[in-house]
Every structure is written in structure tokens, then in C-alpha cells.
N, C-alpha and C positions, 0 to 999 in steps of 0.2 A: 232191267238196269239196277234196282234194286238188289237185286241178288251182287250186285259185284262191291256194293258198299260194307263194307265190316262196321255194324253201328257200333258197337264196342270201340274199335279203333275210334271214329267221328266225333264218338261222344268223350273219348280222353283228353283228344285233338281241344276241342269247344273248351271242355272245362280246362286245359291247361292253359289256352290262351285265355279266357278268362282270369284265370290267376295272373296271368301276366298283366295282362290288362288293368287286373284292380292293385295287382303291384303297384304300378306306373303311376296309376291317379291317386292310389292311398300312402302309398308307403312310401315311396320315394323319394316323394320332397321330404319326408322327416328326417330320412337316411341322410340324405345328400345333402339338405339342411346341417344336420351333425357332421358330415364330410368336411365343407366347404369350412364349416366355425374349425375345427381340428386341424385340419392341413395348413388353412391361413394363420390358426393364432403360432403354431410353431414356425413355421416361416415368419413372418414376423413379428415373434417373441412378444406379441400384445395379442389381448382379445379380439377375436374377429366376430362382429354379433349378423346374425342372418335374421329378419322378424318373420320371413317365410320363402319358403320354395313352394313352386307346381310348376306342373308338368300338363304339356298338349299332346296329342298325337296325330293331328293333321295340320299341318305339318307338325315334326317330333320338335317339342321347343320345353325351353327349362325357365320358369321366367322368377327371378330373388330379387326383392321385394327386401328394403331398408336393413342395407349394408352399413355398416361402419367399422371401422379397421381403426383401432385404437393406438392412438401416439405413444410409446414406452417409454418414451421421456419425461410426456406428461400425460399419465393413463386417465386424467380430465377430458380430452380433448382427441379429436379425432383427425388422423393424416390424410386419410380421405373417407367423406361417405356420400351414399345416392338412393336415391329414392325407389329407382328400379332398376333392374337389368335384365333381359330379354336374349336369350341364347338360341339361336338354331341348333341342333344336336343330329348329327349323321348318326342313323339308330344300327346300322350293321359293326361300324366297330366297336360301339358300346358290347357288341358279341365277344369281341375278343380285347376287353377291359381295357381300352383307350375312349377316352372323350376329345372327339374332334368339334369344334367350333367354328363354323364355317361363318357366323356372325352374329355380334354381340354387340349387344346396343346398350349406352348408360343413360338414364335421365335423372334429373336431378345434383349431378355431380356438385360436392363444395367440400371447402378446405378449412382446417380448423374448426370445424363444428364443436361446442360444447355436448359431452355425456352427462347421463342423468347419474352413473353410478360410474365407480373407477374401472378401468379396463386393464386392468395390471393383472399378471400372473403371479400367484403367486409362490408356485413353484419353479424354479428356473436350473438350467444349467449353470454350473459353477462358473466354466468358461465364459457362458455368454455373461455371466453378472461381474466376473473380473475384467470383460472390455470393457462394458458399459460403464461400470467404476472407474476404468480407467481412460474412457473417451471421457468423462465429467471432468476429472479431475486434473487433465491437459490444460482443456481450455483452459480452466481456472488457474491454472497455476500460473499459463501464460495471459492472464490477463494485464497483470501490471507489466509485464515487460510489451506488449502487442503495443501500445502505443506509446511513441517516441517521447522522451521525458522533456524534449522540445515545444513538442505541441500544448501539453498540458501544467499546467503549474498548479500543483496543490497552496493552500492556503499554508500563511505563517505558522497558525496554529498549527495543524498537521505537519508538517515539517516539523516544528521543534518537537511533536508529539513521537514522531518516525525516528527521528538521528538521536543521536548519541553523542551528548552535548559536551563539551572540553569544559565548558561555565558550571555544569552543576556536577561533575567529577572534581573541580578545582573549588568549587565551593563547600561539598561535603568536606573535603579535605580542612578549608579552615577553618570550617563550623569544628570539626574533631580537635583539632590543632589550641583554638579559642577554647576551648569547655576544660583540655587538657590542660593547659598553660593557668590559666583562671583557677583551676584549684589548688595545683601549684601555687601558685603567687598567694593564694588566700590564705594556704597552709603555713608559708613562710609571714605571713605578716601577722598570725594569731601567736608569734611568737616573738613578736617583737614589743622593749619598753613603750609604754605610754609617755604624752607628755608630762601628765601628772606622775610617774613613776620617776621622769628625769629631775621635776623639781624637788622630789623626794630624796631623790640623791644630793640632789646642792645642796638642799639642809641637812641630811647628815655629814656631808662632808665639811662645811663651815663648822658646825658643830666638835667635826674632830680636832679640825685642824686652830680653833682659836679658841682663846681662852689658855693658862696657864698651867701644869700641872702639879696639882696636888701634893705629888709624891712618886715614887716610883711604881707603883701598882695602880695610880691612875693612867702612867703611860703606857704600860703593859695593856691594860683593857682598850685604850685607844687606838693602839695597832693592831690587835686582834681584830675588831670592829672597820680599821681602815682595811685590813685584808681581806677581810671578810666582801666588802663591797666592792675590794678593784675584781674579785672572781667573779659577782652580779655584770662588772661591768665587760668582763671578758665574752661572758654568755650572752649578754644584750648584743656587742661589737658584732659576734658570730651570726645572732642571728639578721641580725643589720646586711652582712655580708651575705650571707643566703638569701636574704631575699632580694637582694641586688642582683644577685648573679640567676635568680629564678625572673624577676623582669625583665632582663637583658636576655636571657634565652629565650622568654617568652617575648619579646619587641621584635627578636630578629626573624625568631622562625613563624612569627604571623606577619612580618612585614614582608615575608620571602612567598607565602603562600597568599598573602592580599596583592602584590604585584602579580603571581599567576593570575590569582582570580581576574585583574583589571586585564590580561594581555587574552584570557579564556574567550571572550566574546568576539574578541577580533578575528581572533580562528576558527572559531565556530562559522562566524559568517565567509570565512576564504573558504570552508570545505563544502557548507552548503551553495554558496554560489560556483564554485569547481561541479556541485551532483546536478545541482537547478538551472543549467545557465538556458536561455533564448540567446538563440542567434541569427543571423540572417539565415547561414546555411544550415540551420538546427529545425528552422522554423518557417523555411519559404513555402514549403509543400501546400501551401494553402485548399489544393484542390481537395486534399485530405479532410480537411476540415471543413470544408464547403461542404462535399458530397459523399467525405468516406462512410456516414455513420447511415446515411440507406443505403448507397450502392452497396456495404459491406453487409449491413442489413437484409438485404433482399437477395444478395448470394449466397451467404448463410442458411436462407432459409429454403433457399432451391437446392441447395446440397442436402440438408437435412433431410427434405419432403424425399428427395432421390435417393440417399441414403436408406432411407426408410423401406420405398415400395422397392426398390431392389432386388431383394430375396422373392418376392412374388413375380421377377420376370426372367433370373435367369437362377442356376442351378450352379455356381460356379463348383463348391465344395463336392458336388456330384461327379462332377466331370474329373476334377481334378485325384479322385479315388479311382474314377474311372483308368485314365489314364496310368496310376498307378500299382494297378492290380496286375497282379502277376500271377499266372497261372502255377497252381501245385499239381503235384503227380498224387494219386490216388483221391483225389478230390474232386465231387462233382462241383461243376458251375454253370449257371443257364448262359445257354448260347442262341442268342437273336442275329436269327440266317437273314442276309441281304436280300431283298426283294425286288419286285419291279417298283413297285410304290411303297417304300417305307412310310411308316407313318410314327410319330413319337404318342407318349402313353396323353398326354395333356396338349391342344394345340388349338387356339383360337388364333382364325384366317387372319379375321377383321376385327377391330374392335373401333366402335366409333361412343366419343359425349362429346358435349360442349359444356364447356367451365365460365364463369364469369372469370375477365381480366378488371383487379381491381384498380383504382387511381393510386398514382404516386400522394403520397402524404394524407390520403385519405380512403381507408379502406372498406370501408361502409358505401362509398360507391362507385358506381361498375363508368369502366372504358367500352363494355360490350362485351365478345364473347368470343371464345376462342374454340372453334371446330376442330379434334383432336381423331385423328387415324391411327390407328397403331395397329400392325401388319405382324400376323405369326409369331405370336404368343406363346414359346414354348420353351419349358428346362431342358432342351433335346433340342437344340441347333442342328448339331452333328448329323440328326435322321433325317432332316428337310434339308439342309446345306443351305438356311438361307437366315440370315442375320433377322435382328426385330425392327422393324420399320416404324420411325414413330414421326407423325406429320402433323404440323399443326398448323391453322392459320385463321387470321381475325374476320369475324363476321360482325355485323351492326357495329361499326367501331366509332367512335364518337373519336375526335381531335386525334386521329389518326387513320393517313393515310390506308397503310396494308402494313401486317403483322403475322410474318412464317415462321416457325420452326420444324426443323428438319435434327432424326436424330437415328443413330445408326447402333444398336447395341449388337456387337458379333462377340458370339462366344462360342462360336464351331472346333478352335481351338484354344488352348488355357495359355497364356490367361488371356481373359477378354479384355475386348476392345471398345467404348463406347466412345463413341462421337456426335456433339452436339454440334447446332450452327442455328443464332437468330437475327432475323432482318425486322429492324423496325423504322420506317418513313415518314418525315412530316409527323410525328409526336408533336403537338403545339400542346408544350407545358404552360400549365397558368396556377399562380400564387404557392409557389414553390417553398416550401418553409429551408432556407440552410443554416448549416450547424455551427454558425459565428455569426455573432454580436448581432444578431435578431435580423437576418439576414435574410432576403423573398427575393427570388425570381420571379417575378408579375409575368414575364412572357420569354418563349423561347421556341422556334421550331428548329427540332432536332430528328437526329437519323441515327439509330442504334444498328451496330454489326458485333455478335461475340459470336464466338466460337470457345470449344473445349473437347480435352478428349482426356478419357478414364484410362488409364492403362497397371492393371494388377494394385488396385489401389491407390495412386497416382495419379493427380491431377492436374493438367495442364491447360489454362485458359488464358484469352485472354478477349479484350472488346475495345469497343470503341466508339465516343458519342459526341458526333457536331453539333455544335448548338449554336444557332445562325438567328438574328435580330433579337439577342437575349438582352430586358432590360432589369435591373435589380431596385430595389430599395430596402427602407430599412425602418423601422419605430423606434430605432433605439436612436438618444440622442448623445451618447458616447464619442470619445473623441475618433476610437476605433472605425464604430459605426458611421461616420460621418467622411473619413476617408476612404473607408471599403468603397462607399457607396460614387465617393468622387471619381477614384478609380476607375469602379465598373463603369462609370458612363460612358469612357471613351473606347469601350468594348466592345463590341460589336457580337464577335463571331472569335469563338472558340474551339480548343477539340481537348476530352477528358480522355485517357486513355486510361484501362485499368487491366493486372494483372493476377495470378490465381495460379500457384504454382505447391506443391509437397503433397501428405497425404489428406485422403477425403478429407477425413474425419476434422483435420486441421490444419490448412492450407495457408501459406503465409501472403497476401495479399497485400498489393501497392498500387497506390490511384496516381498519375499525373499528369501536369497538361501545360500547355502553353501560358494559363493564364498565370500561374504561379510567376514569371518575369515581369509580366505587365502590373502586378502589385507587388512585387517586393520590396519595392522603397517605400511605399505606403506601410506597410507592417513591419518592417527594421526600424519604422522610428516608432510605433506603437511598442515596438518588441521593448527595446531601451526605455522607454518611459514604465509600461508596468513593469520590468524586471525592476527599476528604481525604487518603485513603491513597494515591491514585496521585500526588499531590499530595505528601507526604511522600515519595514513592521517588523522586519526579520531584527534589526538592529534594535530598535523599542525594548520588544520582549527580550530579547536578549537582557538590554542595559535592568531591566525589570529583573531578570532574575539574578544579574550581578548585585543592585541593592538590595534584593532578599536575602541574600547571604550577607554582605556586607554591614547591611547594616547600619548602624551608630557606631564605624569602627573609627572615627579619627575622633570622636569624644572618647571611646574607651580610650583609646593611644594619651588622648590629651592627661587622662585619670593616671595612666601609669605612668607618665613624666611626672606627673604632679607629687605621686608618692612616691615615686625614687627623687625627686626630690628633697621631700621630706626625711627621707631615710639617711641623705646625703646630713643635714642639717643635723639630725640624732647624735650620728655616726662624729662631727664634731665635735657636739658638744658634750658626749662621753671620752671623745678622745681629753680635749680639754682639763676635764674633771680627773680622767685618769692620769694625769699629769701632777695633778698635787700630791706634795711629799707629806709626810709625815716627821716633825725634827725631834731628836730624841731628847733624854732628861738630864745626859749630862751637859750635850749642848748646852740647854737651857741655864743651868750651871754657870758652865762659863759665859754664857752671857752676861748673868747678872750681876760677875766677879767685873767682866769688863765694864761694864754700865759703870758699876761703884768705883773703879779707877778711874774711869773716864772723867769721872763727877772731881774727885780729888784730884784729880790733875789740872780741873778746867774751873774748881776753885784757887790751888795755887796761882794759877797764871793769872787766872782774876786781882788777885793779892797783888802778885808782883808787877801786875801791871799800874794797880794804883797805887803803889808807894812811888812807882818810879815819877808819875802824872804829878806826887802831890811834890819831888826832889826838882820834878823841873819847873814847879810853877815858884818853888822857893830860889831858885836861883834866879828867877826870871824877876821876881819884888827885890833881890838883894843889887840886881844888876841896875834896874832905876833907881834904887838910891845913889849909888856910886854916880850916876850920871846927875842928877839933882848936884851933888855937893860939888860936883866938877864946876856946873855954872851956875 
């Protein structure tokens, strides 16, 4: 029987499979190690760290040992990692380079993990770095517009810090106006007589005009000297008149720009109250407010986490080349012949972990634990014909009844199709933190149903959640707080409905429910009261920075009546002065000819009038004698 063994052949046999064999336990996990880190960080575009691979061979298993798949967002932190994973491995088609997984186990699974080191790549495709730049800078851009300018009111200050004020355009203006006008005026009045200059004029003009002259070369020099001074007073008049007409333009056109300035605040506050208003129907949505900032919170962050592991469950981009590959003439291409049993190159059966579900508003502790199935695993739909099966449902669950999710990714043909669906029962919410006026849900059993479906990037969801014996209260002692809370008493039992509609990456979502009716008369009157008050601060600051312009403007006004006043009085009494004559020397002459007749004439009649006084007093003594000698 020996004779028929070729030991040469035997001994090739022994040692080949020996090499194999010490392939498997030495090499492989290094290899497949470096695999799994490579194929994972390019799928998704973060580092995927492995701390180890090995391998079994009875049964053939693969068993990776501290996974973390690093967040691209935040290459701090990790979108998922686990402590171990445990693979079955079908060892014949690993012959013809497929890895089949007929079952894979996680332990340890959790979300958000903190990295010791960043997981960022740092080389990246261009494209992928202009989505990513450009999925950042969406959100952000639509951050101020995402919430209705109803719900939220910035403060006074920000507001005036934000618009573009009609008060401080109207008040540059009269600050320019005042600075311009004021040199003006000060230029014109550095040219105007003093009053010591005008009394210096009365005396020389008394001086001209009295006293007698000399001679005829003393009246020559006195008109000279009179002329001399009415040109002073022509130039003084002028400048008198200029600066009249420099105040008067300067009274009108700062009295024209100080009436802007007073009417600037009042329109400031019509446009801001037109951009800021609350109103009933601006501002009822209250559910929004209540519950939008976690429900929106906690969707976000499940689109994210999905968005993320995505690329490691289906192969869209693959398919979709696929699909448009079109055969050349002289060109080879590999052709994969139909079989009885197709099988795709990557395909795990089963995949089972359990994750902790954390508490609403406190994520440091668990509700229990969520059993997670996910069924055929593979970039290669199209070879199995059978969608990804993803099943979830609650184990050890603490204040909740039963917790399923069911979720269908088919991408057999492009584009795919992904559908979600989650039942949650009897949730008994307790000390509920909500997002107005210090706001807690102390109790509530509720019954959550959503659904959603992805369609070529596309999302379409929507859920819904009854909350049946819900009681609220509140710490704040607000007048808000105090009515919210009166309100809620008489509430009983509500329903939140919310919706999730546009692309993944940015979906434009809306909460609303019945209870928004049941408190809207309670917040239409809170609405009006603070819109009053910011409305009153609005109006303060406002009035505040009309008197920083403003100023001391009806004392400077009172200054410049005071000296056009005074300029009116100048102007007088140079007119006045410039009205005295000058009389010449023959005048003088004849006056003094007439003086000395006037004299001789006003002595004759002196004369003749008492000779006549002394004719009748002698007829008057001659007349009583005649009467004497009569009797």
C-alpha cells in the first residue's frame, strides 16, 4: 500500500496546507486587519480603527476586536464603535474571493464614543470635501431663516445692532449739517464790528460833525475823514448782512434735518415692529416650542448617524455605473454568468447587537436595550434579489411597554428605496424638561408611531405621539409661566404630530398638535404684553440715541437768535450813524450872515417896539390929566 503513496506528492500536500494553515492564524488577521481599516475609512470618508483581527478554523470564524468608525464631522468622536464582533465565514467562497457571513455578532455596541486622537483623513477627494463644505454651510446659512421670526425675539439691543437705523442716518446728517453751518456762522461773525468798534465810531463822528470850522481846509479834511468812515461802515453793514443770511441758512437747514432727526425714531420703530411682530397666528405653534428643540434634536441626529453608516450598507454609486455601463466593440469586460446560487463579493446573512436606548433629556441613562437584527448585508442586492432587513426591538425596558423597529433598505434597483417604521407603547415620560418658560412634564403615558421613507435622496416622514394623563408644571414665576401652567391643567390628553420632508442632508421639518388651540388665548395675551416691552426698550434706545445727536440743540438755537439779534441791533445803529450829514463851509457862511441879520432885525423891533410902549404910555398920563381938569 505504500507503494501506491507518491511521498513527494504527500509531503507537498502537508507542507502547503501548512502554509495555509499558518497563513490563516498569522497573517490574516494583519492582512484583513489593514482590509477592513481601508475599505471602511473610504466608504466612509473617516478613519475606521480595527485594535485586532483572528481567525478560528473549527468552525472558520473571524473574530475584530475594538472597532470605531470615526464621525467626519467631528473626527473627535465616534458614529459607532464595539468592543467585539464575531463573524462565521463560509471558507469555500473565500476560494473564489467573496466573503460570505452567514453570522455576525456585536457586543459592546455604543454611539458617540469620545477618540483618543482625531480620525480625520487627511487627504480627501475634492468632491467629497466640496459636499461636505457644502452640507456645513446649508445648515448654517439656513439657520436664521429655520426658525419663524414669530417664535423668537432677539433682544433691543441686537435689533438695533442688526437694522439699519433712519435715527442714526438722520442724525449723521445733522451732526454734518451743525459742524458745517457753525463754521460758517463763526467765519461770518470774525468779521463783524465790535461794540467797542461802534462806540469808536460815535466819537468820531460827533467829533466830525460838531464843532465849527476853521476854514476851508479844515472842512475839506472833515469830509475826507467823514468818507472815509461811511466805507468802514459800508463793510461792517455787509458783513452784518452775511452773517444774517449765514444764520438764517444755517436755522433753516438744521431746523429741517432736527425735525428728520425727531420723526427718524418713530420709523425706525414702524419698520422694526413691521420685521419683529408676534402675533396670534405668527406665534400659536406653541407645540414647536414645547417640543421642537428635542424632537428636532433627536431627528437630526438619527438622520445624521444614517447618513453616516449608509455608505457601509448599500453601494448606490456602484450600481448606478453599473447600470450605466455600456458596452464597447473591441473592448474586453468581465462578464459574471448567472448561476444557480448567485452569491455577491461581501454578504453578511445576519447581523445581531444590542445598543442601550438612552432617556429623553438625560442621556447618561439607559431606558434598557434595544435587540437589533439586520438581515443580508450586501453592496449587491441585485445577486441575492432580497432588500436589507433591519429589525429592531426593546429588551429590559424600563417605563416602557414594547419598542419595534422595522426598516427595509432595497436597492436592487437605482435608485433605492429605504423604509422605516417605529412603534413605541406606554412610554411613561417623567420630569420632562420643555423649551418655554421653564416648562416640565412631571408625567405623561404616551404611544409613539413614525414612519419614513428615503427615496434617491429624499425624505419623506412623518409620526405621531399621544400623550394621555400628561401633567406640567413650571419654577418659573413669570407671568408666561404661570398661565402656561394654568392652561395645561385643564389638559388632559393630547396628540403631537410631526413632519420631515426635502433632502437628507436638510429636511424641512414642522411639529403640530391640537394643544396649540387650547393655549392660544393664554399666549396672544403674553404675546402683546412682551412685544410692548420690547417695544418700550425699542423706543428708550431709540429716544437715547436721538439725544446723542441732538444734543444741546435748542440752547445752541437759543445762541443763534441771541446773536442775530444782536447783529439786528449793530445793523441799526450803524444804519443810524450812517445817516449823519456832513454840512458844508459855505453853508456855514450863510448861516452866520443870517444869525447877524436875524440879530439886527430882532434888535430893531426890540427898538420899535419900546418907543411905541413908551408913545402909549404918554398918551395914557396926558389922557388923565385932561380928565382931572374936566372935574
Amino acid at each position: 500500500m505504500t507503494k501506491w503513496i507518491r511521498w513527494s506528492g504527500l509531503a507537498g500536500f502537508i507542507i502547503v496546507s501548512a502554509l495555509i494553515v499558518c497563513f490563516w492564524l498569522f497573517a490574516a488577521g494583519p492582512l484583513t486587519k489593514l482590509a477592513i481599516e481601508s475599505f471602511g475609512s473610504r466608504a466612509l470618508g473617516a478613519k475606521v480603527d480595527v485594535a485586532d483581527v483572528s481567525f478560528g478554523l473549527n468552525p472558520m470564524t473571524i473574530t475584530v476586536s475594538g472597532v470605531q468608525l470615526t464621525d467626519k464631522d467631528k473626527p473627535m468622536e465616534n458614529i459607532v464603535s464595539f468592543e467585539t464582533a464575531v463573524a462565521n465565514i463560509e471558507p469555500f467562497p473565500l476560494l473564489l474571493g467573496k466573503a460570505i457571513i452567514p453570522q455576525l455578532s456585536l457586543e459592546g455596541v455604543a454611539t458617540g464614543t469620545p477618540r483618543s486622537e482625531s480620525g480625520a483623513i487627511k487627504k480627501t477627494n475634492k468632491k467629497q470635501t466640496e459636499k461636505s463644505s457644502s452640507a456645513h454651510s446649508k445648515p448654517a446659512a439656513n439657520d436664521t431663516s429655520a426658525e419663524p421670526k414669530s417664535q423668537t425675539l432677539p433682544s433691543a439691543d441686537e435689533i438695533l445692532e442688526r437694522e439699519s437705523l433712519l435715527t442714526e442716518q438722520a442724525g449723521d446728517a445733522f451732526e454734518k449739517a451743525y459742524e458745517s453751518h457753525s463754521q460758517n456762522i463763526e467765519q461770518s461773525l470774525a468779521n463783524l464790528p465790535t461794540e467797542d468798534s461802534i462806540k469808536q465810531y460815535e466819537v468820531q463822528l460827533n467829533k466830525l460833525l460838531t464843532g465849527k470850522f476853521k476854514n476851508l481846509e479844515d472842512f475839506k479834511q472833515r469830509k475826507r475823514e467823514l468818507d472815509a468812515l461811511r466805507n468802514q461802515f459800508k463793510q461792517d453793514k455787509q458783513a452784518i448782512a452775511d452773517a444774517k443770511q449765514a444764520i438764517a441758512q444755517g436755522k433753516s437747514d438744521m431746523k429741517e434735518k432736527f425735525n428728520a432727526l425727531k420723526a427718524a425714531p418713530k420709523q425706525d420703530l414702524n419698520n422694526i415692529k413691521s420685521k419683529y411682530t408676534l402675533d396670534g397666528a405668527g406665534a400659536s405653534n406653541l407645540t414647536a416650542l414645547l417640543f421642537g428643540e428635542d424632537a428636532g434634536g433627536y431627528a437630526q441626529t438619527t438622520l445624521e448617524y444614517y447618513e453616516k453608516v449608509r455608505p457601509l450598507l448599500v453601494d448606490e454609486a456602484t450600481q448606478a455605473a453599473k447600470a450605466e455601463l455600456k458596452a464597447k466593440r473591441l473592448e474586453g469586460r468581465y462578464v459574471q454568468f448567472e448561476t444557480d446560487r448567485p452569491q455577491p463579493d461581501f454578504w453578511v446573512k445576519t447581523l445581531t447587537f444590542t445598543m442601550s436606548l438612552p432617556q429623553v433629556g438625560q442621556p447618561a441613562q439607559s431606558l434598557g436595550d434595544v435587540a437589533v437584527n439586520v438581515l443580508d448585508i450586501t453592496h449587491q442586492q441585485d445577486v441575492i434579489n432580497r432588500p436589507t432587513l433591519v429589525k429592531g426591538k426593546g429588551v429590559n425596558l424600563r417605563n416602557i411597554d414594547s419598542l419595534t423597529i422595522n426598516g427595509v433598505l432595497d436597492h436592487r434597483t437605482s435608485p433605492g428605496k429605504d423604509s422605516f417604521t417605529l412603534e413605541v407603547q406606554n412610554w411613561q415620560l417623567n420630569k420632562v424638561k420643555l423649551g418655554l418658560a421653564g416648562l416640565r412634564m412631571d408625567n405623561s403615558v404616551t404611544d409613539v408611531s413614525a414612519k419614513g421613507v428615503l427615496i434617491d435622496g429624499q425624505l419623506s416622514a412623518s409620526g405621531q405621539a399621544r400623550f394621555n394623563q400628561a401633567t406640567f408644571s413650571s419654577k418659573d414665576r413669570t407671568m408666561l409661566a404661570k398661565e402656561m401652567v394654568a392652561a395645561l391643567k385643564t389638559i388632559d390628553t393630547f396628540v403631537v404630530n410631526g413632519r420631515a420632508k426635502g433632502p437628507l442632508t436638510d429636511p424641512s421639518m414642522s411639529i403640530n398638535s391640537d394643544l396649540d388651540k387650547q393655549l392660544n388665548s393664554a399666549f396672544d395675551q403674553r404675546i402683546a404684553q412682551k412685544q410692548q416691552e420690547l417695544e418700550n426698550k425699542i423706543k428708550a434706545k431709540l429716544n437715547d440715541k436721538l439725544m446723542s445727536y441732538a444734543g444741546d440743540y435748542q440752547a445752541q438755537l437759543k445762541s443763534l437768535n441771541l446773536t442775530e439779534g444782536n447783529l439786528a441791533s449793530k445793523g441799526d445803529a450803524l444804519e443810524k450813524l450812517g445817516k449823519q450829514e456832513l454840512s458844508s463851509y459855505q453853508d456855514q457862511l450863510k448861516a452866520e450872515a443870517k444869525a447877524k441879520a436875524d440879530a439886527e432885525k430882532a434888535r430893531a423891533k426890540a427898538k420899535a417896539k419900546a418907543d411905541a410902549e413908551r408913545k402909549r404910555k404918554e398918551l395914557e398920563r396926558k389922557a388923565k390929566e385932561k380928565l382931572k381938569d374936566l372935574f
